[in-house]
Steps between C-alpha positions, in 0.01 A plus 500: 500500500558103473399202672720380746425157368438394862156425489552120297765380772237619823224331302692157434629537878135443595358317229782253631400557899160404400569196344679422788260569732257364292728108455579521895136563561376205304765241623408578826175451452595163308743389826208572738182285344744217324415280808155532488240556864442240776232328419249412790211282502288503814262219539403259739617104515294178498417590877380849450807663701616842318787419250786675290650386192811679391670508149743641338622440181837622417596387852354104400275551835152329384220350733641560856195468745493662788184375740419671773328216716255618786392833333195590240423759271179628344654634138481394195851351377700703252839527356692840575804612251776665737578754211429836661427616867216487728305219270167383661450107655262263613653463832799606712688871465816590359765575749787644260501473113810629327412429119742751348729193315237217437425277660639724825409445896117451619449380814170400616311436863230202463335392816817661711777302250727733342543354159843664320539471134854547388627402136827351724252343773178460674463589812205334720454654877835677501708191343663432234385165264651444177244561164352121407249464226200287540504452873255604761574625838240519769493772758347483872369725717773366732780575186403906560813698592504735800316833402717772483477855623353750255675829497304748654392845288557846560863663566804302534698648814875442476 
């Protein structure tokens, strides 16, 4: 009885559906770290109020302060890379991060602000501001947004 022969065509078929999966898997990969993580420095200004300092590098965002006047903190300053979820930091909490296509979505609540970083915009209390490198913008207590309901747990009843 003779081979078929069929066994060298099946094998190519998924030596070639490997290599396939293999390139798409890797270019992925490539298209989702090329920009690089949010970079966030959290300090304190001259004064001793809490600070932020954003970068960014493949978006040109570098050194833009954000002071958050009329507050304090007792930790130690230290710079967090936005590069996978649920990353530790000196003050504040993460609200949302979506860091599936660097640099993604993480939006922040310091003091009551709700700080937005978008590679298209920042958002500061629920409003838009264009990115500006090199600037500093100071935050009041009075500059908080109004809080908003927090979905409650359990069952959802439609």
């Amino acid at each position: 009885m003779r081979s078929s022969g069929l066994w060298k065509p099946v094998l190519g078929g998924l030596l070639l559906a490997l290599a396939i999966y293999i390139g798409g898997f890797k270019f992925d990969q490539h298209l989702r770290t090329r920009r690089g993580p949010w970079q966030v420095t959290f300090t304190s200004d001259h004064s001793g109020a809490p600070a932020i300092i954003i970068n960014q590098q493949k978006l040109a965002i570098a050194n833009l302060e954000i002071v958050f006047a009329g507050e304090t903190t007792t930790n130690a300053p230290g710079t967090v890379a936005f590069d996978f979820p649920e990353k530790p930091m000196p003050f504040g909490k993460v609200k949302f991060e979506d860091l599936t296509y660097l640099p993604g979505t993480v939006t922040f609540d310091f003091f009551g602000h709700e700080i937005e970083l978008i590679p298209r915009t920042l958002y500061i209390n629920r409003k838009a501001r264009p990115w500006q490198g090199n600037a500093t913008i100071t935050l009041t207590p009075a500059d908080k947004p109004a809080a908003l309901l927090e979905p409650k747990s359990g069952k959802k009843r439609y």
